[in-house]
C-alpha positions, 0 to 999 in steps of 0.5 A, spaced: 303 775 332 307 773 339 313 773 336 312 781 333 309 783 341 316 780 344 321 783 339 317 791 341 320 789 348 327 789 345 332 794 346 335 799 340 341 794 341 338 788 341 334 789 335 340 790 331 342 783 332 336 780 331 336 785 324 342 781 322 339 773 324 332 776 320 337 779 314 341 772 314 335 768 313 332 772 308 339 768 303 336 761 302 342 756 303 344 750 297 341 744 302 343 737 298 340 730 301 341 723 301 335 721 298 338 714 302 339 716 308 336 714 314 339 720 319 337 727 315 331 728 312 328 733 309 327 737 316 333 735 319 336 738 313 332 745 313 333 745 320 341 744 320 341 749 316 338 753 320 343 752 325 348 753 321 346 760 318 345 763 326 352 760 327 355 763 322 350 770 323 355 771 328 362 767 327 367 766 320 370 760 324 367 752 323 362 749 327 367 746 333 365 740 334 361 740 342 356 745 338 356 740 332 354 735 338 349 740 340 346 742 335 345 735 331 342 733 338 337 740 338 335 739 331 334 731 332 330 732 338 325 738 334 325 734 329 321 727 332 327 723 332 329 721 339 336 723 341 340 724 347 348 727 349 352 722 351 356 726 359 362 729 357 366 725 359 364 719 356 371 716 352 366 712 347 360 714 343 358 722 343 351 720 342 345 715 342 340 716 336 334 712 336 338 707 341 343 706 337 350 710 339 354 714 334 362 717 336 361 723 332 367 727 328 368 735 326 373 737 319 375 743 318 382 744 316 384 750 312 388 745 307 382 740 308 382 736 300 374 734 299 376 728 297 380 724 303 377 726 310 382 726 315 380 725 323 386 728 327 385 726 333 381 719 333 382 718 340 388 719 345 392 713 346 395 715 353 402 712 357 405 705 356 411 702 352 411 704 345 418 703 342 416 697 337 411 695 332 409 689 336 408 696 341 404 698 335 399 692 335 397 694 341 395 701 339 391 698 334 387 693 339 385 699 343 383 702 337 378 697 336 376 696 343 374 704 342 370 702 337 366 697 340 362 703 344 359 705 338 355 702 332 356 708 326 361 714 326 359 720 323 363 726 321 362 734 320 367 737 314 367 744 313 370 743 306 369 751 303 371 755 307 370 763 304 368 770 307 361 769 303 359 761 302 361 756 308 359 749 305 359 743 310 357 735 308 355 731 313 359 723 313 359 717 315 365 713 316 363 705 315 367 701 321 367 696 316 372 700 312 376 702 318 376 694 320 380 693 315 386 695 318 386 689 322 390 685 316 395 691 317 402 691 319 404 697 323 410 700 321 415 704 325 418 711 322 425 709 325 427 716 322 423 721 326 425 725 332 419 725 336 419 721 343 416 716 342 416 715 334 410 715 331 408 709 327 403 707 322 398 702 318 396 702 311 390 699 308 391 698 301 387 694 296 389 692 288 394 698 289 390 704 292 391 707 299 384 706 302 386 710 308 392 709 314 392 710 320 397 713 324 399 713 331 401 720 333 408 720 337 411 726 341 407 729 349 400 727 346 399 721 343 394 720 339 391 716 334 389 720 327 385 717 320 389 720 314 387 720 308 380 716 308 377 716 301 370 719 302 368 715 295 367 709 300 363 713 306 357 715 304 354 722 305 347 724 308 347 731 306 350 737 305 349 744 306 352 751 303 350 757 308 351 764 304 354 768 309 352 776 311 355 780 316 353 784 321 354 791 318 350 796 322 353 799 329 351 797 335 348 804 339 
């Protein structure tokens, strides 16, 4: 094979590293799809995992989220779905899958409950007057302008997190979900010491909390998703990766 005559070329110290990829793909993953989804299938989903094994092949902390762009976009592409990276710098989608934009989300919050999914950090809300609930309304319609540069939302959760198994689950949040804040009066939290106070609104429906959003107040200014029932996402696929590590020394 082409690959055995390169792997003759490598040194002592570079084989030790490809020993360790070869050892942690010899641990088959757990992949579980959405037989409904139309973004994983079952090539995305073996081809994912595979880049969740070299990940982890070399690292105990999650898949940040400009890996997850990466990877998600390399894997897309070797799997014959065209896909393409937004620039940097772009504050709406993150990328274009098969022509449709997608704002892209990561999780993995050591406290994170499987349940509810949280987005710490929605988007950055910037300067202006923010002293009332009126000035929270306002917040809020730059929340659905935001929204508008993109079509689908998706989120990247590292929902298990041991020194053996990684488990992550690929989710889509429905803008229709989040648009259900519109009917919502923002709430200003007057007992807070923060500059400015931070604010919030609640979606509920027959008494339960759907999700909140909630305008983080202090030097960042940033709006978060808090508590969002992952029963009304849907999830495309989840992937648990059976860590090893790298016990023989270098040199």
């Amino acid at each position: 094979m082409a690959l055995a005559a390169k792997l003759t070329a490598l040194s002592e110290s570079q084989l030790v590293w490809m020993e360790g990829v070869i050892r942690q793909f010899s641990i088959e993953p757990e992949l579980h799809r959405n037989p409904a989804s139309d973004l994983v299938s079952d090539w995305v989903l073996a081809v994912f995992g595979d880049a969740l094994q070299i990940h982890h092949c070399f690292s105990t902390e999650a898949l940040s989220k400009d890996r997850f762009e990466y990877a998600f976009d390399r894997v897309l592409n070797q799997c014959g779905i065209p896909s393409t990276l937004a620039d940097r710098c772009n504050p709406g989608h993150d990328i274009t899958i098969r022509g449709v934009p997608f704002s892209l989300k990561t999780q993995a919050d050591r406290g994170i409950r499987k349940e509810l999914l949280h987005i710490s950090k929605f988007m950055e809300l910037g300067k202006g007057q923010w002293v009332t609930e009126k000035d929270l309304l306002g917040l809020r319609d730059r929340f659905f302008r935001h929204m508008e540069s993109y079509d689908r939302i998706l989120q990247l959760r590292r929902v298990t997190d041991l020194e053996t198994i990684q488990q992550y689950e690929l989710v889509e949040i429905p803008k229709a979900l989040l648009a259900k804040v519109q009917n919502c009066a923002p709430v200003m939290m007057q007992s807070s010491q923060r500059n400015p106070k931070p604010g919030k609104c609640s979606v509920v429906e027959n008494g339960a909390v759907l999700f909140e959003l909630y305008f983080d107040g202090g030097t960042e200014r940033k709006l978060q998703i808090r508590g969002l029932r992952k029963d009304l996402c849907i999830v495309h696929a989840s992937w648990g990766i059976k860590r090893i590590s790298l016990s023989k020394e270098v040199g």
